[in-house]
Every structure is written in C-alpha cells, then in structure tokens.
C-alpha positions, 0 to 999 in steps of 0.5 A: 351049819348055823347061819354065818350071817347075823344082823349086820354081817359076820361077827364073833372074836377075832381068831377064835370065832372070827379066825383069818381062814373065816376071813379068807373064805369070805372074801374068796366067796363074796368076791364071787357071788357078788362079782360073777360074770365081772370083767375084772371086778373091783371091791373097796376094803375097809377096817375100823381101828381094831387091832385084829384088823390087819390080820383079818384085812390081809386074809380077806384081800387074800381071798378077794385076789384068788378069785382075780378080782381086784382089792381097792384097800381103803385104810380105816374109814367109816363104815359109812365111807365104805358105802359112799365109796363102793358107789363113788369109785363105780366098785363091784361090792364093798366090805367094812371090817369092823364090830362097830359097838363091841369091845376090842377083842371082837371084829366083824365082816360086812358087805355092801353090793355095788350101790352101797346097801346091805346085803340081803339074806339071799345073797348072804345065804349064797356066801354061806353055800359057797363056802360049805360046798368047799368053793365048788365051780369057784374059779382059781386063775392062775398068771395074770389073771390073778387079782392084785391089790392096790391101796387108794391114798385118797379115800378119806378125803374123798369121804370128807369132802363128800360129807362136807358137801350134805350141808350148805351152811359153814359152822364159823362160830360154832363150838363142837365136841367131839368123842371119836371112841378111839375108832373110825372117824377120828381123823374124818369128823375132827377135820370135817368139821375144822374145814367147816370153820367149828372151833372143835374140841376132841377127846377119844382121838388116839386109837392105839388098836386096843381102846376103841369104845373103851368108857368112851364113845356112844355106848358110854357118853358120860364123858363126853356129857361133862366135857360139853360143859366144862369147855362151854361148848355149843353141842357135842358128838359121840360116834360108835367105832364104826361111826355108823351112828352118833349122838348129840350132847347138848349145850347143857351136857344133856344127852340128845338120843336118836329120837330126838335127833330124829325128830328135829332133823324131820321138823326142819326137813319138813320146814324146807319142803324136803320131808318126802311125804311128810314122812318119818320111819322109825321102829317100834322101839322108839319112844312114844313122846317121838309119835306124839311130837310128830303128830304134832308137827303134821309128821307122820310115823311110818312104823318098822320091826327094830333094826337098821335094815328094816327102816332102810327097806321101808325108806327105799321102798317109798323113796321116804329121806329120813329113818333111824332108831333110837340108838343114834343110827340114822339114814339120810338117804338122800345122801348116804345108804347107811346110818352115817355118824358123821353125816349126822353130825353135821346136818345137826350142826348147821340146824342148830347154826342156821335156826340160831337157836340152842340144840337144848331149845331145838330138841325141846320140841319132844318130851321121852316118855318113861319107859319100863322094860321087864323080861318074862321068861317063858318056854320057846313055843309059847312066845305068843301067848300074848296074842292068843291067850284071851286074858292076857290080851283083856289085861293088855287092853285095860292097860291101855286104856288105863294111859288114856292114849299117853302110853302103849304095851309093846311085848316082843318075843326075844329072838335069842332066849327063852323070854318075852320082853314086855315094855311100857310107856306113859306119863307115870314112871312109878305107875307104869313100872308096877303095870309092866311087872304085874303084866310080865309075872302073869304071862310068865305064870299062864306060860308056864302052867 
C-alpha cells in the first residue's frame, strides 16, 4: 500500500479517497499508538469550516472512543488552536480535520502528539502498519471502559485569549482588514482583534460549509488588496482555511508575503534583544532579496529544504524563535509549535503599532528579487543530471557569475513528476528569464539523449 501520510497529514476528497471508514481507522489506530500505556487517555478534536467535516468528526471520534480513549471535541478552531490546546488542556494527542488551502471538496486529518508538534514519519508509518494489520492487538473495551466524547464549550476563547496574550501593546487606533477565507478564524481573528481596540473590517466571514477559500483568502488576496484601500485601512490580513498561515496587505493595497513578513518580525526581534542567535530559518524557497536584507540587518539565514517541518525542526533543534516559508507559514515558536495565522497577525500589528511607522515603510527594508521558475522534464533516474554532468554544472557556474553575487540557480528535482524545476533569481527579469529557459532546454536535451 502507498504511504497514507503525505506532508501534512492524510489528505484526498472527502468520501471518495478520504471516506468515514478511513476516518474511523484513523482515529482507531492513532488513538492507540500515540496513547499507548495511557490511563485513559485524552485527544482534542478539531475541524475547519468544511462541510465534510461532521462526517468525517463523527467517524474519527468513533475510532478514538473503540479504543477507550476520550475524545475532547473542540468545534471549528484554527489548526493552530488544535496545537496550543493539546499542550493547554494536558492532552495525550490532537488531530485537526481540515485540508487547510485546498477547495471545498477535499479535507484532510492531521495529528499533533501530546506537546503540539507534528508527527514524525515513524509514527505516522506506525498508524499506517496498524491499520493494514487490520488493528492486530488493538484493544476493544467493552462496559465502562469504552471511551465517551465530550464537547469543550470554552475552547475558542481559551485560543483567543492566548493569542491576545503574544502581543504587549493594544491596537486603539489602528484600522484592520481581515479576509477570514470563509474558514477557521472567522470568529477568532475578528474578535481577537476587536478585544484588542482595532477598528476591524471583514470580509469572507460567512462560511456556509461550501465556499471556504473560494477567490477568497490567501490563495486568492486580490480582494482583499482592494478592500484595504477603499476603506483606508492601516494593514490588512488573509488567512488560509485552516488559518495556519497568513498574509499581510499593506497600507497601499501591496501584498506583504512571508519574506517580507519574515524579515521585519526578525528585524524587530533582533532590536528587542529576542532574535535567538540573531538567527532567521527559511527554506531554499525563499527570495534572495530576503538573504540580502538579512545580511544587511546582522541577521543571519539558517537554510532548510522547503516545507514547514523542516524549518520547525531546524528551530527546535537549536532553540532558534522565528522560521517560515514564503507563503505566509511562519513559527513563533516561543509561542506556538506550528505556523499560526492569527498569531502572525498580531505580532505584525503591534510592530506596526509600537514603531508608528506605516507597514509599507516597514516592509521596504527588503527588496524580492525577479524570479524566473521553468520545468525540465526529464526521465526519473536522471534527476541528478545536475550535479553530475560537467557541462551543465560549468553552465551553472558561469550563470552565477554572470548575477555578480545578486541572484542564484537553484534546481530541484520534483518529488511527484518527471521533471526538474530550474529557478533563477537576479536583478534583470528579462535576463534571468532568458538564462533560466536556455539552461532548463539543455538539461532536458543532455537528459534525454
């Protein structure tokens, strides 16, 4: 069988690929290899705004309870709630449902261990086994023993407040938009930041199940951009459904992405004396003209492969406190054990509060690099070809010392298809594009000779 698990969890179409019996075996079997030896154990139980996800709750909470563990079912949250509150309420586990990003039709099931992170490849492979062995040794209890499920009223604003709680200003004064993508932070980033004094405006607040990220939210900021100015708002915020990550509009309708979120939270991080190391972890995904302002700043770039849980790992590994991608997933981690959205909203809005400085004036400290990105498609054993083929790493190298240190190559092999993408960076679009085509047709030729 194909490995269940991918990046982040168990995703696919809700009941054709991701089906209430997948549901149900998942939650029978992680309740017992992340509970085992437990006395009684307890998992939380959230869900984002889709309308698959009362089916797939019920099924899931149904697997948790045939193993007699408790089911602690926490409503639509955040997947970042999920997290604080498997640490907050002294929970054995916690599993989100939600397919964060994606379109409606599809949902997903992720699981967080007892102190909030991610689980690792192991333990995920230790699901799987369990549930292809047709849950060998897995107890039924029967009487008593069976687990029941209770619903925890209070869970949402136990998030709220702790997220209030991440920043030490109050944002009187301050005008907000908010796009909550029809997903999980519609109630908690509007009343999160209404507690907190913003003068808030919201738009994509009214999930009827079906329209989470639908043109709306940070997959699509477009109207939010236009929103941001016509009502003159000081800063605006998109959130995925899942309101892992988020990003920022600025005072001009300008779309503020994770590197530049990153690199102003590091500068005023480092300002306060609380940047670990001076120390900022990113992936190789993220724009140079990020590396440059950094250097600039006396930041330094600790350098991952792309995805959220390397950056986590890097960062836990070192203690470092800020890490994130591009796309608007950034770790706190002295606050949280995942990307949190909401989080990053507000550490945003009270730099912007406390500097009294516009976030367009903030976020001009870096300056994105054009970027040029083209596929070569190329047979699967020969997605090295650029490391081993003396021409093409000659080539490599004369490009680079064409950018004069302003720009970089960077060529990764596609995990999921035939190909390799081949990226560039530098000053001169029209330049780099024409390098990045020339250089992706002759790895595709030599490959295919």
């Amino acid at each position: 069988m194909a490995r269940l698990f991918g990046t982040d969890g168990v995703r696919g179409i809700a009941n054709t690929e991701l089906t209430a019996q997948l549901a149900y075996d998942l939650g029978r079997a992680g309740a017992y290899v992340l509970t085992e030896g437990t006395h009684k154990p307890k998992i939380i139980v959230g869900k984002d705004t889709r309308i698959s996800g009362d089916m797939l709750e019920s099924a899931l909470v149904s697997g948790i309870l045939s193993v007699g563990a408790e089911a602690v079912c926490v409503g639509v949250v955040p997947t970042p709630a999920v997290a604080h509150l498997t640490r907050e309420y002294g929970a054995d586990a916690g599993i989100m449902i939600s397919a964060s990003h994606n379109p409606v039709e599809y949902n997903g099931i992720k699981f967080f261990n007892d102190k909030g992170y991610k689980l690792s490849d192991e333990l995920e492979d230790e699901i799987q086994r369990v549930i292809e062995n047709g849950f060998k040794d897995v107890p039924s209890p029967v009487g008593e023993h069976l687990g029941r499920r209770r619903r925890e009223k209070a869970a949402l604003e136990d998030y709220i407040e702790f997220a209030k709680q991440t920043i030490a200003v109050n944002l009187d004064g301050l005008k907000v938009a908010l796009d909550c993508a029809n997903g999980a932070c519609y109630e908690a980033a509007v009343q999160a930041f209404r507690d907190l004094g913003a003068d808030v405006f919201v738009i994509n607040d009214n999930p009827d199940g079906t329209n989470i990220n639908e043109s709306c939210g940070s997959t699509h900021p477009e109207e939010l951009m236009d929103y941001v100015v016509k009502k003159g708002c000081d800063l605006g915020f998109a959130f995925d459904g899942d309101a892992d990550r988020c990003l920022a509009v600025d005072n001009k309708g300008k779309l503020i992405n994770g590197d530049y979120i990153l690199t102003l939270c590091a500068k005023h991080l480092k300002e306060i004396g609380r940047l670990k190391d001076n120390t900022l972890v990113v992936t190789v995904m993220s724009n140079l003209g990020l590396m440059l302002a950094c250097e600039k700043e006396g930041i330094k770039n600790i350098i991952t492969k792309v995805g959220d849980r390397y950056v986590l790992e890097e960062m836990v590994k070192e203690g470092y406190v800020l890490g994130g991608e591009q796309s608007g997933h950034i770790i706190f981690l002295e606050y949280n054990t995942t990307g949190d959205g909401l989080v990053t909203a507000l550490q945003i809005s009270s730099i912007v509060k406390r500097s009294g400085k516009s976030l367009s004036e903030l976020a001009s400290i870096m300056k994105e690099l054009p970027q040029v990105l083209v596929n070569a498609k190329i047979p699967n054993n020969m997605k090295n070809i650029h490391e081993e083929d003396a021409e093409i790493i000659a080539e490599i190298k004369k490009i680079e010392e064409a950018l004069h240190g302003v720009g970089r190559v960077l060529i990764r092999p596609s995990g999921t298809e035939p190909l390799v993408r081949v990226m560039l960076e530098g000053e001169n679009q029209v330049e780099i594009d024409k390098m990045a085509h020339d250089l992706a047709k002759m790895i595709e030729e030599k490959a295919n000779k």
